[in-house]
C-alpha positions as a Python dict, from the first residue, in 0.01 Angstrom:
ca = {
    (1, 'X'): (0, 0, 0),
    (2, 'X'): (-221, 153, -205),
    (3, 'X'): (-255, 311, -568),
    (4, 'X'): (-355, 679, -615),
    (5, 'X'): (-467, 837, -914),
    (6, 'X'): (-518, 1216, -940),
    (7, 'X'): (-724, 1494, -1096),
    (8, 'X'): (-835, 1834, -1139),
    (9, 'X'): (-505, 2033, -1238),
    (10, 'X'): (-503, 2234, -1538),
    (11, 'X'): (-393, 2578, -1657),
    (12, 'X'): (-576, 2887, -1435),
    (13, 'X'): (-499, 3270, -1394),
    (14, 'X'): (-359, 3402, -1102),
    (15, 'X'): (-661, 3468, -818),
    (16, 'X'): (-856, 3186, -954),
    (17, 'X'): (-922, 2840, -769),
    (18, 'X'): (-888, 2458, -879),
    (19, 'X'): (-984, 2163, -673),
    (20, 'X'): (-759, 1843, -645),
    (21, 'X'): (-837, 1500, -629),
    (22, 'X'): (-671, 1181, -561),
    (23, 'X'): (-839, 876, -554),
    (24, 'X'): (-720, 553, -400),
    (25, 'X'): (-773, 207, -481),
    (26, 'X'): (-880, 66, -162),
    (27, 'X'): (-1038, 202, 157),
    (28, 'X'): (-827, 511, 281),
    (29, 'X'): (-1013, 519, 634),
    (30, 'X'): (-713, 387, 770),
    (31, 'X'): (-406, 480, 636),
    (32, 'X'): (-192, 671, 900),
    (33, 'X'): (-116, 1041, 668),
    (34, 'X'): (-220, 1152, 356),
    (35, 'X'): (-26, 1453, 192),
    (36, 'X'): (-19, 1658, -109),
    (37, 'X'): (311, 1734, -237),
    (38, 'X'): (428, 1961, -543),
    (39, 'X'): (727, 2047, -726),
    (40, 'X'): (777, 2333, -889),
    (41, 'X'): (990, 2374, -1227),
    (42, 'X'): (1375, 2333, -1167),
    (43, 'X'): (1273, 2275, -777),
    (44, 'X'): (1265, 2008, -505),
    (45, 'X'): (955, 1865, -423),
    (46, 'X'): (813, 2043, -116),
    (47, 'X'): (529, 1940, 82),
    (48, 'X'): (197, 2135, 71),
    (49, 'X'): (-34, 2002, 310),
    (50, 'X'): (-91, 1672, 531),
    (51, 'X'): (-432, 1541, 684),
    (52, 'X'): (-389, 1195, 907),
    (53, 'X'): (-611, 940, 1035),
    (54, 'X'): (-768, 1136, 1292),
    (55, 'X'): (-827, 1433, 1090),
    (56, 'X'): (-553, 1645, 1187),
    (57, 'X'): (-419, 1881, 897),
    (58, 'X'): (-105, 2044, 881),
    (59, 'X'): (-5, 2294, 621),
    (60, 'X'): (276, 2488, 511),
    (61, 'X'): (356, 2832, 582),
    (62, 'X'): (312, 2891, 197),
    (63, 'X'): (-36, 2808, 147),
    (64, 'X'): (-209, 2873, 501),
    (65, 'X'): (-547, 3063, 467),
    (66, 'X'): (-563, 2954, 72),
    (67, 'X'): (-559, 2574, 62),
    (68, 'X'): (-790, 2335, 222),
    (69, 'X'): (-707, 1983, 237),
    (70, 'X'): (-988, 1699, 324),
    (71, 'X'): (-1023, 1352, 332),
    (72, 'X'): (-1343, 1162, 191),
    (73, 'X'): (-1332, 821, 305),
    (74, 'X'): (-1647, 648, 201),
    (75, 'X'): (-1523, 761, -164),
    (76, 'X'): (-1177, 658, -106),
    (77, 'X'): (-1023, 1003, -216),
    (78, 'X'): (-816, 1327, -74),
    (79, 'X'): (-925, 1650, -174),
    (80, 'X'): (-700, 1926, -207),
    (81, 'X'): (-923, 2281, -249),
    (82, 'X'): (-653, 2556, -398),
    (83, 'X'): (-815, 2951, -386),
    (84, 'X'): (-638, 3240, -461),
    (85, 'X'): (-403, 3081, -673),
    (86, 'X'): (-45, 3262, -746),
    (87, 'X'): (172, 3173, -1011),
    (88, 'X'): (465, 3020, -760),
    (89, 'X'): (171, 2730, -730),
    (90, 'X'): (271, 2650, -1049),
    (91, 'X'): (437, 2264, -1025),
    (92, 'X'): (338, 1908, -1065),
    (93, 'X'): (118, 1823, -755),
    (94, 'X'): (152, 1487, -602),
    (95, 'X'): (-54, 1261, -350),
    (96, 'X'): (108, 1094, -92),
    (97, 'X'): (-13, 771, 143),
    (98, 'X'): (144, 604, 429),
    (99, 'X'): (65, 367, 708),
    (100, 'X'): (342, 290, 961),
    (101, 'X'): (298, -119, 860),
    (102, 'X'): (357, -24, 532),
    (103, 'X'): (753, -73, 381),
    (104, 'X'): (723, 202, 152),
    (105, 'X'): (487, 512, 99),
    (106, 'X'): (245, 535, -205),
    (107, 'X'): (274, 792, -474),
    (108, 'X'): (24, 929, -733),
    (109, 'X'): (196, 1020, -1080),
    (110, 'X'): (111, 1364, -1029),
    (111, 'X'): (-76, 1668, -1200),
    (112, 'X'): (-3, 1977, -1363),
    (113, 'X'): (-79, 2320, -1253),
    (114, 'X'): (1, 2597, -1409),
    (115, 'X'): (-105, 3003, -1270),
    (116, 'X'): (-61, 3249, -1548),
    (117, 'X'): (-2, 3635, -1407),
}
């Protein structure tokens, strides 16, 4: 396992762009997936966007052509890169880390955003 500690949110206007980051503990060069999750007010948590070892990313229907997620291993930290921000991003955004030797994922504590119309 790993701990992750994240960044970046804050309180933007709709159109703007913030960049998240979540940095881990130890080396993530090798852990299986990394995610970004988020849950918005009175909602489920939902996943955003996923990036694994290889560098394949996945994202959801939601935020395809506006997010970018990456992975910076020699500094031990995902990235997620939010543009044209709407106010349904609005929601505590989460990093997520698992490796299939692992018993239980890792979870950051999260960051506000907040899109104003």
């Amino acid at each position: 396992q790993v701990q992750l500690v994240e960044s970046g949110g804050g309180l933007v206007q709709a159109g703007e762009s913030l960049r998240l980051s979540c940095i881990a503990s130890s080396s993530i060069s090798n852990i299986d997936v990394m995610a970004w999750y988020r849950q918005p007010p009175g909602k489920q948590r939902e996943l955003v966007a996923s990036a694994t070892s290889d560098n394949v990313k996945n994202y959801e229907d939601f935020v395809k052509g506006r997010f970018v997620i990456s992975r910076d291993n020699p500094n031990n930290t995902l990235y997620l890169r939010m543009n044209g921000l709407k106010p349904e991003d609005t929601a505590v955004y989460s990093c997520y880390a698992f490796s299939s030797h692992w018993l239980r994922a890792s979870w950051g504590q999260g960051t506000q955003v907040t899109v104003s119309s």
